[in-house]
N, C-alpha and C positions, 0 to 999 in steps of 0.2 A: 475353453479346454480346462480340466482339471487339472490343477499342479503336481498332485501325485502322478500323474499319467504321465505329463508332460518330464517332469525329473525321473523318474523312470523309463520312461523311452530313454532320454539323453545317456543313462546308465547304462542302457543294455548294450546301445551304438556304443558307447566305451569300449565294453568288455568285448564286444567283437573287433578292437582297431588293434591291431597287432604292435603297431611301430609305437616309440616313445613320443616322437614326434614326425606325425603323419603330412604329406602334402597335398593338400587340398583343390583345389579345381574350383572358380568362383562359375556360378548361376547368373542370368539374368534378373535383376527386380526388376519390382514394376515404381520402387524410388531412385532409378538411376544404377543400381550395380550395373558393372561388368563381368560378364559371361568371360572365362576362359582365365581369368588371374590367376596363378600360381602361387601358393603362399604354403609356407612349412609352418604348423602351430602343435602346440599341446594337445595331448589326446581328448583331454573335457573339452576343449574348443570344439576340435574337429567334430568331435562329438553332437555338440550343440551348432553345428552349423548344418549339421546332416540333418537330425531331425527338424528343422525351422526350413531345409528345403534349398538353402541359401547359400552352399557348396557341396561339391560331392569327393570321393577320395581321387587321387590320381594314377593312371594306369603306371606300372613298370616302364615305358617309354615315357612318358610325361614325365615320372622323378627323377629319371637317368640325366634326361634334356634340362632339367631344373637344377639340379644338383651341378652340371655342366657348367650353365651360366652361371649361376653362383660361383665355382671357383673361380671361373674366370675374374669374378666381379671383383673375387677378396686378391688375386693373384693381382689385376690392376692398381687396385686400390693399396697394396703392401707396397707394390713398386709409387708409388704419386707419395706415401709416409716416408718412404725413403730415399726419394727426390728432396721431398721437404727437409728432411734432418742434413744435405749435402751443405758443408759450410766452405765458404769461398774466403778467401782474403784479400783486398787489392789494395797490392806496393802500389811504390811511387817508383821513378826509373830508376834513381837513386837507392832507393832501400834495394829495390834488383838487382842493382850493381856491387853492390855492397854485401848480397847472399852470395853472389856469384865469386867475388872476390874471396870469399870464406871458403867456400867451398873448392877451389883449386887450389889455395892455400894447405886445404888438410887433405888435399889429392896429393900435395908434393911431398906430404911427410911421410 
């Protein structure tokens, strides 16, 4: 294939992708891809994935459903960071005793 052809297909598939960042729809190869993967990328990507055969774009249910999962994924994954940053302290019975004691101390006052 000529590279002028071939950079120029990839050009044209551009300027036809409407979205900044389009969701794509994987193909089956014949090295192993998988058919049906969902992947959000750059419009030259998309671009060059289109012409090489190798994804196609996704319908308006397929982004919705993609878009879905994804928040779901960041909305988990906020909550699992902010599990992580939860900081614990563990007294002794005594040091517990001894909070406890302050604190109805400056209840009384």
């Amino acid at each position: 294939m000529d590279l002028r052809q071939y950079y120029q297909k990839i050009r044209d598939a551009e300027a036809k992708i409407v979205e900044e960042f389009p969701v794509v729809v994987s193909n089956e190869t014949v090295d192993g891809g998988k058919a049906g993967t969902k992947t959000e990328v750059p419009r030259r990507l998309a671009a060059k994935l289109l012409v090489e055969n190798l994804a196609r774009l996704a319908t308006a249910e397929e982004i919705k459903a993609y878009r879905t999962v994804m928040a779901e994924a960041r909305r988990v994954a906020d909550q699992l960071a902010q599990a992580a940053k939860l900081q614990l302290t563990v007294l002794s019975v005594a040091e517990l005793d001894r909070l406890k004691g302050q604190s109805r101390a400056s209840a009384k006052d």
